[in-house]
C-alpha positions in Angstrom: -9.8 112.7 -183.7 -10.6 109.6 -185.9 -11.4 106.1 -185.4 -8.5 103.0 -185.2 -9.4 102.2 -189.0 -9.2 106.0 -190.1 -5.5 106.6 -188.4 -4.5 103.0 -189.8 -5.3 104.3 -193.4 -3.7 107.7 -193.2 -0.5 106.4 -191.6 -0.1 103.1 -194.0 -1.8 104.8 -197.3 1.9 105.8 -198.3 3.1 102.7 -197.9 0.6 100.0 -199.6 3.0 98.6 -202.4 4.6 97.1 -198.9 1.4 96.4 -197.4 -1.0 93.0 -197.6 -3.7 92.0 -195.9 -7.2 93.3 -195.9 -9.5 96.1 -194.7 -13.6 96.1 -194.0 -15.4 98.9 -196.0 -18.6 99.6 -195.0 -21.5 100.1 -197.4 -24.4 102.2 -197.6 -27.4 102.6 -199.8 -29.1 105.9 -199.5 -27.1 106.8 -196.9 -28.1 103.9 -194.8 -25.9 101.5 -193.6 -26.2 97.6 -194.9 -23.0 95.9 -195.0 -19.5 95.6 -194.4 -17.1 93.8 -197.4 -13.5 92.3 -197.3 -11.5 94.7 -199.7 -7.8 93.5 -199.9 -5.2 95.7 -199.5 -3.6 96.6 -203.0 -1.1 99.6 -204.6 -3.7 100.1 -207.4 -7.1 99.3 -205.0 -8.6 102.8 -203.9 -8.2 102.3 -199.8 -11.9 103.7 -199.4 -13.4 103.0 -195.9 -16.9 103.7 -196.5 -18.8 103.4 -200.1 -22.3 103.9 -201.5 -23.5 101.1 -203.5 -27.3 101.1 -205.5 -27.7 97.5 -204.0 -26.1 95.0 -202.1 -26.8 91.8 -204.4 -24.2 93.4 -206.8 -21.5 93.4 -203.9 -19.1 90.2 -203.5 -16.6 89.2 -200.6 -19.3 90.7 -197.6 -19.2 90.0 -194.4 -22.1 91.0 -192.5 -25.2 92.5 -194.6 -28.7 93.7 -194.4 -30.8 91.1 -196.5 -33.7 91.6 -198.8 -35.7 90.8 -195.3 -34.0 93.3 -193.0 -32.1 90.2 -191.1 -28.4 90.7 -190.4 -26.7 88.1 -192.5 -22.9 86.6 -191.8 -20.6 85.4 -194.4 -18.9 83.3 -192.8 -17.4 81.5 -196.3 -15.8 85.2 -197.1 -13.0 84.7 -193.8 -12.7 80.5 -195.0 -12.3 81.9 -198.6 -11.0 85.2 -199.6 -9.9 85.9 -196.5 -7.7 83.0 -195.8 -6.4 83.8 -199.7 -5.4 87.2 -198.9 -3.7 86.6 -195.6 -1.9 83.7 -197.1 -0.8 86.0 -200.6 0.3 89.2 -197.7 2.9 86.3 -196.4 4.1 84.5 -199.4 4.3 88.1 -201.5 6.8 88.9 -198.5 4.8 92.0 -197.7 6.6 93.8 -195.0 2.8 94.1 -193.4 -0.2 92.2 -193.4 -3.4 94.1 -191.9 -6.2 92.9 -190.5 -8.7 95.3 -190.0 -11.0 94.3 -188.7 -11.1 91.1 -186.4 -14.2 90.8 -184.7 -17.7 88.4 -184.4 -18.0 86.5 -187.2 -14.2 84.9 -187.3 -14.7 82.9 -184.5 -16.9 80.8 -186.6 -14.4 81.1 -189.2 -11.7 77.7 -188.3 -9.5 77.9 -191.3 -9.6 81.9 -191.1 -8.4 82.0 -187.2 -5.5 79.6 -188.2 -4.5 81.8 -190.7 -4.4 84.6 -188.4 -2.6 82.6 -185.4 0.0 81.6 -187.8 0.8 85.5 -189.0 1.0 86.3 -185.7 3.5 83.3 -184.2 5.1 83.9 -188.1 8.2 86.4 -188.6 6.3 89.0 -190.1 4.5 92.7 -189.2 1.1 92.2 -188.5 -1.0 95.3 -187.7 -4.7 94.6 -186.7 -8.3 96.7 -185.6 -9.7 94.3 -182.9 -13.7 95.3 -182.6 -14.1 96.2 -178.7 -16.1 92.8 -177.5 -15.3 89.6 -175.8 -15.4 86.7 -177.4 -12.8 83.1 -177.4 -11.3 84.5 -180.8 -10.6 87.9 -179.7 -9.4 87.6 -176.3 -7.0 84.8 -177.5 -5.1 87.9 -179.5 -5.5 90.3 -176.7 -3.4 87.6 -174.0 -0.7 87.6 -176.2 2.4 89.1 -174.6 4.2 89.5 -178.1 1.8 92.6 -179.2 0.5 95.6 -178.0 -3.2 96.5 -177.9 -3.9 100.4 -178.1 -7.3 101.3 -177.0 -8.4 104.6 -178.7 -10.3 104.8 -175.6 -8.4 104.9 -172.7 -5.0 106.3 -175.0 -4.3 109.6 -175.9 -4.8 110.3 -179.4 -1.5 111.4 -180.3 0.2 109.1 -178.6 -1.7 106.4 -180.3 -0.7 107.8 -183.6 3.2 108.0 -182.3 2.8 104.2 -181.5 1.7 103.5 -185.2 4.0 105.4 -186.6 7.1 103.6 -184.2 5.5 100.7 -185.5 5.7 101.0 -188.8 9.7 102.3 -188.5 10.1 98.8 -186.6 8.8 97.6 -190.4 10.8 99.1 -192.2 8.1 101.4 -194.1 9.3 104.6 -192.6 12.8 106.0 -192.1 14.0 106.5 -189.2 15.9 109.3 -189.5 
């Protein structure tokens, strides 16, 4: 078994010329753990979910990151910035899915970025999203919705969480049906 990010990359991988949106990659120096960056989803970008770096000042688009210090930092102006950009280019490329993975903490400080996201979801277009497992105003907005469906790697079986993705993505368009 994998994590939600993990099955979302092995079942869209195939498909990313069809595909916008973004996913978090999470960085490590020495095998440690200091940040997580916005990577957007591309044919040509390598869809890696976890990469060691020599040192985190050479990194752009973060999102949360160890500092020279040791504080946790947030980056807020990456959501209001790239974000927003590659949410917005996912839509108007006609992508026939924009991702979002992941939605968690920092967005709610994020206006413009939440906006963004709203719209894709009241917009008539695919939207497939990793929601990190907390509360928050943000967060539990998305969850009330009653036009999605929230699988919980938790409390679902496995398999049948990868037959929802994959029914999913045939609702798209990316996989055949027959």
């Amino acid at each position: 078994m994998c994590g939600k990010s993990t099955l979302i990359k092995r079942e869209i991988e195939p498909y990313l010329y069809a595909v916008g949106g973004y996913f978090v990659q999470r960085l490590f120096c020495s095998g440690k753990k200091i940040g997580f960056k916005m990577v957007e989803v591309r044919e040509q970008v390598d869809y890696t979910l976890n990469k060691e770096i020599d040192s985190i000042s050479k990194e752009t688009d973060l999102v949360v990151y160890l500092s020279e210090s040791g504080r946790q930092e947030s980056c807020i102006e990456t959501f209001e910035k790239t974000g927003v950009a590659i949410l917005e280019r996912g839509y108007r490329e006609g992508k026939k899915l924009v991702l979002m993975d992941e939605l968690g903490r920092v967005e709610q400080h994020a206006p413009r970025f939440r906006n963004m996201v709203e719209m894709l979801l009241d917009a008539p277009i695919f939207v497939l999203g990793v929601l990190k497992k907390e509360k928050n105003p943000f967060l539990d907005g998305i969850r009330e919705r009653d036009d999605l469906l929230v699988i919980d790697l938790d409390s679902w079986d496995y398999q049948e969480a990868v037959e929802k993705v994959r029914e999913f993505l045939s609702e798209t368009g990316l996989i055949d049906k027959s």
